[in-house]
N, C-alpha and C positions, 0 to 999 in steps of 0.2 A: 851350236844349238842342237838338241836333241829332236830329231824329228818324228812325226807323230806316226804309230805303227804300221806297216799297207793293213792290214784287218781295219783300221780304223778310215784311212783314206781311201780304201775300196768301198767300204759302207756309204762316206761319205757320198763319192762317185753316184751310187746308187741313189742315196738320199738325195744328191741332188734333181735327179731325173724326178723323184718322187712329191719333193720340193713344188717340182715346174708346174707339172700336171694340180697340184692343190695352191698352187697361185694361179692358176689360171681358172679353177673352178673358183676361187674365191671374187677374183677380180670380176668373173660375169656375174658372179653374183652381187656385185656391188656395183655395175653398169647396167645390169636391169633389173635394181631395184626401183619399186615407186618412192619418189621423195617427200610422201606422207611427212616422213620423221626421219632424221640425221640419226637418232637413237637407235633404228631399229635393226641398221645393220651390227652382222655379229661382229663380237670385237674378238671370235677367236679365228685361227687357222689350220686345217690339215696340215701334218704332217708325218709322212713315213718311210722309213728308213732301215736298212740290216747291217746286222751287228758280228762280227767273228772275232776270233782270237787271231792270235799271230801266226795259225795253222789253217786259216780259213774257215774255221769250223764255226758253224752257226750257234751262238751263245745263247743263254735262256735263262731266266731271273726275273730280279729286277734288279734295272740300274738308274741310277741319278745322272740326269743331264741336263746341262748348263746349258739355254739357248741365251743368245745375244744381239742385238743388231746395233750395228753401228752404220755411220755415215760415210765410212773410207772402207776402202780392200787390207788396210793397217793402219795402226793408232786409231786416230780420230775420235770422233765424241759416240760415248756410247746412248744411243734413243732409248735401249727398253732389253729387258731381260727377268729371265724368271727360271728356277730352277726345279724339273719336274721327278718324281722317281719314276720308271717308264717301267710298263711289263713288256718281256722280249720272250717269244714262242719261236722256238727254231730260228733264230738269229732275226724274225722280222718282229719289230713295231711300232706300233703308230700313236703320235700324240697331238694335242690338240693348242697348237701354240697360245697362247691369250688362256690357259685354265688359271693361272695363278695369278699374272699381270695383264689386262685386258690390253688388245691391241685397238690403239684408236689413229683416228687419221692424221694428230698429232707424230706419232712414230714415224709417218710415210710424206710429214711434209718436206722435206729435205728432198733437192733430186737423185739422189742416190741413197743406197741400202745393202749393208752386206750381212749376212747370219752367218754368226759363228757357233758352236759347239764344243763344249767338251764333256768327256764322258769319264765317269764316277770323279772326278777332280782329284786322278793322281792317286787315290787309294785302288785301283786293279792294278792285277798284276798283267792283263793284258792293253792297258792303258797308260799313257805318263800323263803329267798335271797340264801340257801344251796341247791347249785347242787345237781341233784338228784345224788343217792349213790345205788349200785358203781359203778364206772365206766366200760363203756364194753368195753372187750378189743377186737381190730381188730385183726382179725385171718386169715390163710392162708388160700384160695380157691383151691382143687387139682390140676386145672393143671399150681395153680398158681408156683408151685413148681419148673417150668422148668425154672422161671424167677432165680432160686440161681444159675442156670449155668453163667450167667451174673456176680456175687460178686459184684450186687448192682451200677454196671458200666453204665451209660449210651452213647447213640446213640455216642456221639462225642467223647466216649473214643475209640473206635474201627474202625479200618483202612477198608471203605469202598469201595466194588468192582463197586463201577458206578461214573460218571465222576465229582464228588464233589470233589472241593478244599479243601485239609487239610494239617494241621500242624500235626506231630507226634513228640512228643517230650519221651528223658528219652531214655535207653539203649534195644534195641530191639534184640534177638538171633532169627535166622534162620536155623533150620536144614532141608537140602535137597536143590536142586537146586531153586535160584531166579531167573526168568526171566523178563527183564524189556523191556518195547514198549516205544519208546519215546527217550529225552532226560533227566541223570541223573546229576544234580548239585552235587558236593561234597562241601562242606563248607571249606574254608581256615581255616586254626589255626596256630597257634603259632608252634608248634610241631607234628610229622605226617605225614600225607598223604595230601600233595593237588593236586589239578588240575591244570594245566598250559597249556592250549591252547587244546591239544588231551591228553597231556602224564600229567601220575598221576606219581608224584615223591614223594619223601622224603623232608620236607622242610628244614631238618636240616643234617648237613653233617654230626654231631655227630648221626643222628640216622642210627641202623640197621635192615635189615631184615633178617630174621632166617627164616630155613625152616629144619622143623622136618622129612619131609619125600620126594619123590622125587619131584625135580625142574621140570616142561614140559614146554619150550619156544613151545609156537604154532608159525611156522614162520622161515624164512630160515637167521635169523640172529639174534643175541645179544651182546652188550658191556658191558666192565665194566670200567669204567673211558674215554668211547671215543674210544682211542687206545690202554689203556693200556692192556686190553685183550677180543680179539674181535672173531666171528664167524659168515662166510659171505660164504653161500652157502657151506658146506662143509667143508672150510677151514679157519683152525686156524690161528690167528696173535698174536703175542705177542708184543708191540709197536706199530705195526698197525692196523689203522683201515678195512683198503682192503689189504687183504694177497693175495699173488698172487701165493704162494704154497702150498700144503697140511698143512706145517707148516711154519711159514715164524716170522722171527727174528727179530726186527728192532735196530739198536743199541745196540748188545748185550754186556753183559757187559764187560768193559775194552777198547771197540771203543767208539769215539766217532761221526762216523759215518757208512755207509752201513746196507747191511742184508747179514742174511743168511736165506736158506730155504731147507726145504726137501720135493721129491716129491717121486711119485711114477707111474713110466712108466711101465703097462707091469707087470712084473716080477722084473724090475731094479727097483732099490731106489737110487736115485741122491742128493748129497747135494751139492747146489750153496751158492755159494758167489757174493752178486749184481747181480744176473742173470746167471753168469755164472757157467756151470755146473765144479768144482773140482772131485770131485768121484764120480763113477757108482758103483755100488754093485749091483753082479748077485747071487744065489743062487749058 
């Protein structure tokens, strides 16, 4: 295998160092960016590098070069690549990776990253058509470090606090109190919970609510079936919905009309029938 020339892998050496220093301006710059917008970071990258012939002499033109990155130091799958023609002034210069194919966070999800190069693709005569070797691999910048708190997630996966419309999708758990400003939609379904006007119900008669620990109605009343058993200021009904005694009866069983109820005056407890009071009990 034909190895790539020293003028080309000296440059390279070089470029690497040059490489580092515009990864690590990029990477602060993309670690103290504000997260306003995932958009706003640039999608290009510094890079600068020298160029000689197989005598070391600093070469000067322009030439076409091949950037590449892949995800292994050999083979592997190639992320992203773009071919730029580059002006070289005394063997140095510099191009701006991302001008032709923008580099997005896409390119940089994988954990690993190598750039490859080749220069005029085999047509100089101080070049052959074999990428310079080996490939340099992009490496983290320190305070690129705070971007793994992320898991590689960008701008739109995260539920933002200023007044942008979003979609959240997938199964979300909240611990500690939510509180919402505004108006909240609940989505209809099949089975569940939906909304009906003010009142969040059950859609399905077959379903149940369970409750592990204790029940708190905020509010000076609650039903269960209507009238089947009610609680209206104090006082209980069973068959009805507006109980008009402490405990109040409505068709108990075996009638198939009246009430009975029981109240309490006082110290006396009265049991009526339709209203009227049958027995007093005094202490």
């Amino acid at each position: 295998m034909r190895r790539a020339p020293r003028a080309a892998a000296t440059s390279r050496r070089l470029g690497r160092g040059l490489l580092a220093a515009a990864l690590l301006a990029w990477a602060l710059a993309l670690a103290g960016a504000r997260p306003a917008r995932a958009e706003e970071v640039p999608t290009r990258m510094n890079f600068q590098g020298r160029l000689t012939d197989n005598s070391y002499n600093p070469l000067s033109g322009s030439h076409s070069l091949l950037f590449k990155i892949f995800d292994a130091p050999s083979a592997g799958n190639l992320l992203w690549s773009e071919t730029q023609a580059v002006a070289v002034s005394n063997g140095v210069f510099a191009a701006q990776l991302g001008a032709v194919a923008p580099l997005t966070s896409v390119v940089f999800s994988s954990t690993t990253a190598y750039l490859e190069i080749t220069v005029d693709g085999g047509t100089s005569s101080n070049f052959n058509s074999t990428p310079l070797s080996p490939r340099s691999q992009l490496v983290t910048a320190p305070y690129a470090f705070n971007a793994e708190r992320l898991h590689g997630l960008n701008y739109h996966d995260f539920v933002t606090t200023d007044t942008t419309n979003q979609s959240i999708a997938g199964t979300k758990t909240f611990t500690g109190t939510v509180n919402f400003t505004g108006t909240v939609n609940l989505p209809s379904m099949d089975t569940g919970w939906i909304l009906t006007g003010s009142v969040v119900e059950l859609s399905s008669g077959a379903d149940n609510v369970v409750v592990q620990s204790t029940l708190t109605v905020q509010g000076s009343a609650f039903s269960v079936g209507g009238s089947t058993f009610s609680v209206l200021s104090g006082r209980v009904g069973i068959g009805t919905s507006a109980p008009q005694s402490a405990l109040e009866i409505t068709n108990p069983a075996g009638a198939s009309s009246g009430n009975m109820g029981i109240d309490v005056v006082g110290n006396v407890t009265e049991i009526k029938a339709n209203g009227v009071v049958l027995v007093r009990i005094k202490p």
